[in-house]
N, C-alpha and C positions, 0 to 999 in steps of 0.2 A: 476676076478683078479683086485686089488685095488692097484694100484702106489698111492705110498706116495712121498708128497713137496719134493723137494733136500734141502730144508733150514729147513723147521719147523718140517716135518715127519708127517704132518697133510695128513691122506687119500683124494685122489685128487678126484671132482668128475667123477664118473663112471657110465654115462648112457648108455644104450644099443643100442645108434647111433653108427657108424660108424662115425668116424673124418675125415678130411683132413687135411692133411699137418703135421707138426709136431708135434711129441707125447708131452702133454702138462709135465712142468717139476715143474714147481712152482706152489703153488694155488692160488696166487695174485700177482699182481703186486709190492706192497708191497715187498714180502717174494723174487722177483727177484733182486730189486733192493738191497735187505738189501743182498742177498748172492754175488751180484755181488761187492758190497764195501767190503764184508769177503774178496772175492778173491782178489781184489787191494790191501789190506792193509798185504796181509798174506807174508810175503819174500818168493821169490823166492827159490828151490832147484836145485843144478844144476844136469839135468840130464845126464847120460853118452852116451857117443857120439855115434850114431850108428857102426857096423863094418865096414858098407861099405866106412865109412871115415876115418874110421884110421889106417887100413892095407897100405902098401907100397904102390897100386896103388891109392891112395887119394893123393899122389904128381906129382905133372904136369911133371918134370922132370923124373919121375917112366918108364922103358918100358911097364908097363903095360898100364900105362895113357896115352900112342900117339895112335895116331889113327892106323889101321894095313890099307894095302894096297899097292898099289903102290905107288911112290910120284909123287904128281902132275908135268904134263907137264910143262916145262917152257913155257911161250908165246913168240911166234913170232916177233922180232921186225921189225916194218913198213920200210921198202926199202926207202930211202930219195934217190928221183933224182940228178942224177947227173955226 
């Protein structure tokens, strides 16, 4: 199996070692850098917002968004002498 560059499409080398660490993505340094400046220079799209932030529990105010349980004890206030 022959992975090819993410920039150029040049077949990456493929020897029959085992690697470590991360599957290699570009065939030179080169071809990283030149796809890494594609990526900065390329505008933004904006993607749509997951669901789990935009259904009615995504507002702090929502009942779904409090916490459930009982409500915290009040604390004790300290006995001042006297």
């Amino acid at each position: 199996m022959s992975t090819l560059c993410e920039h150029c499409e040049i077949p990456l080398n493929a020897t029959g070692e085992p690697k470590v660490g991360r599957p290699q993505k570009y065939c030179s340094t080169a071809c990283r850098q030149a796809a890494h400046r594609q990526r900065k220079n390329t505008p933004r799209t904006a993607a749509p917002a997951p669901a789990s932030l935009t259904g009615p529990a995504a507002h702090p105010a929502h009942p779904a968004a409090l916490p459930r349980g009982p409500p915290p004890r009040p604390r004790a206030r300290p006995r001042l002498p006297g």
